[in-house]
C-alpha positions as CSV (number, residue, x, y, z in Angstrom):
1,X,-8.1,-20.7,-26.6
2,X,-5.5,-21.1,-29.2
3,X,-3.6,-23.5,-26.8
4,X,-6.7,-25.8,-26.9
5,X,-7.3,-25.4,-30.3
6,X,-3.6,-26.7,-31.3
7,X,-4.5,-29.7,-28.7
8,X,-7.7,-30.3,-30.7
9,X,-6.1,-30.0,-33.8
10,X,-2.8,-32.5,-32.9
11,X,-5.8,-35.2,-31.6
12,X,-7.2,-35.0,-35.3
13,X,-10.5,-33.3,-33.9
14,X,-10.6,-30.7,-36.5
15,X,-13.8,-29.2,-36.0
16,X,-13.2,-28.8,-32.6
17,X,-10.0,-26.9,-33.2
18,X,-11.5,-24.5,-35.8
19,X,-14.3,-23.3,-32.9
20,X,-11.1,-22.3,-30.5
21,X,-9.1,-20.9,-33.1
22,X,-12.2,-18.7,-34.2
23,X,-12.7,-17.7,-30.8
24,X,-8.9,-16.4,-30.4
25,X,-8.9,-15.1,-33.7
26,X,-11.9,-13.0,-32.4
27,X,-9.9,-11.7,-29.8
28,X,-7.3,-10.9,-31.5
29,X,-4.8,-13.7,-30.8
30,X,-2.4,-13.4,-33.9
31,X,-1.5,-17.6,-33.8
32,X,-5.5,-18.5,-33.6
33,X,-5.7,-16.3,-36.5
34,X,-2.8,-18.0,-38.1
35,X,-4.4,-21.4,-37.4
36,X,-7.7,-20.3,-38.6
37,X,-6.1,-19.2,-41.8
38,X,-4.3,-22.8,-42.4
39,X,-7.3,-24.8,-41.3
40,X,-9.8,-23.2,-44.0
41,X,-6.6,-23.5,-46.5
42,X,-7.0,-27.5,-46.1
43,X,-10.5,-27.9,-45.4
44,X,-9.9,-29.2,-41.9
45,X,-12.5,-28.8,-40.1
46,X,-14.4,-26.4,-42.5
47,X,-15.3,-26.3,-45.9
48,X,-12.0,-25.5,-47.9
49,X,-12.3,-21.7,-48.7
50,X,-8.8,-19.6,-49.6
51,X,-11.1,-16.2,-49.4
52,X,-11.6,-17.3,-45.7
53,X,-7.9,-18.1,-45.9
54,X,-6.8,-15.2,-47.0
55,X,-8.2,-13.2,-45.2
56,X,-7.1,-15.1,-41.6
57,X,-3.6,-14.9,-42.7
58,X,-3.3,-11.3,-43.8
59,X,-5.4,-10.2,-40.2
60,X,-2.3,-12.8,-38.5
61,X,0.8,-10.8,-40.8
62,X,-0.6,-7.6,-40.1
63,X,0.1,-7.9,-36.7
64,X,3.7,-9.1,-37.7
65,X,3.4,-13.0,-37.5
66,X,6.1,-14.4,-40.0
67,X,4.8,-17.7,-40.9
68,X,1.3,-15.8,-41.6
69,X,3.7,-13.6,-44.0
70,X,4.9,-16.1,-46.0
71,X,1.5,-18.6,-46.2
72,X,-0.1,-15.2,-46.9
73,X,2.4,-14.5,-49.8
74,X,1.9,-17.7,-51.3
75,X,-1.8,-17.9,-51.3
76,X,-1.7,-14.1,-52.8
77,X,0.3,-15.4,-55.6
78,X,-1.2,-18.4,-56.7
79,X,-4.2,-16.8,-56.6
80,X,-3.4,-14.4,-59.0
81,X,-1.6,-16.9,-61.5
């Protein structure tokens, strides 16, 4: 699912690549959740939304995924400027 998605997602078809990166975030799938997180950070796909953001990367760093860890950081402290 999260293979797809990154296909989707490389081919521009940003809509498409949000569905399969929900579906492996729903499993689980720490990279779908990273994905998720980036793709409702920019809008692609979705309407831009850092809760929804947020909330996909901390699920992704909690189950240890670095880049998830620093995006995460980032978003938390912007936020809170």
């Amino acid at each position: 699912q999260n293979m797809v998605g990154m296909l989707e997602m490389k081919a521009g078809n940003h809509q498409e690549a949000v569905k399969w990166f929900r579906k492996g975030a729903k499993h689980g799938h720490p990279d779908a959740m990273f994905f998720l997180g980036i793709m409702y950070g920019d809008g692609l796909g979705v309407q831009q939304s850092h809760k929804q953001a947020i909330k996909w990367l901390r699920k992704a760093a909690d189950q240890g995924h670095e880049n998830a860890k620093s995006v995460y950081e980032k978003y938390e402290k912007s936020a809170s400027e």
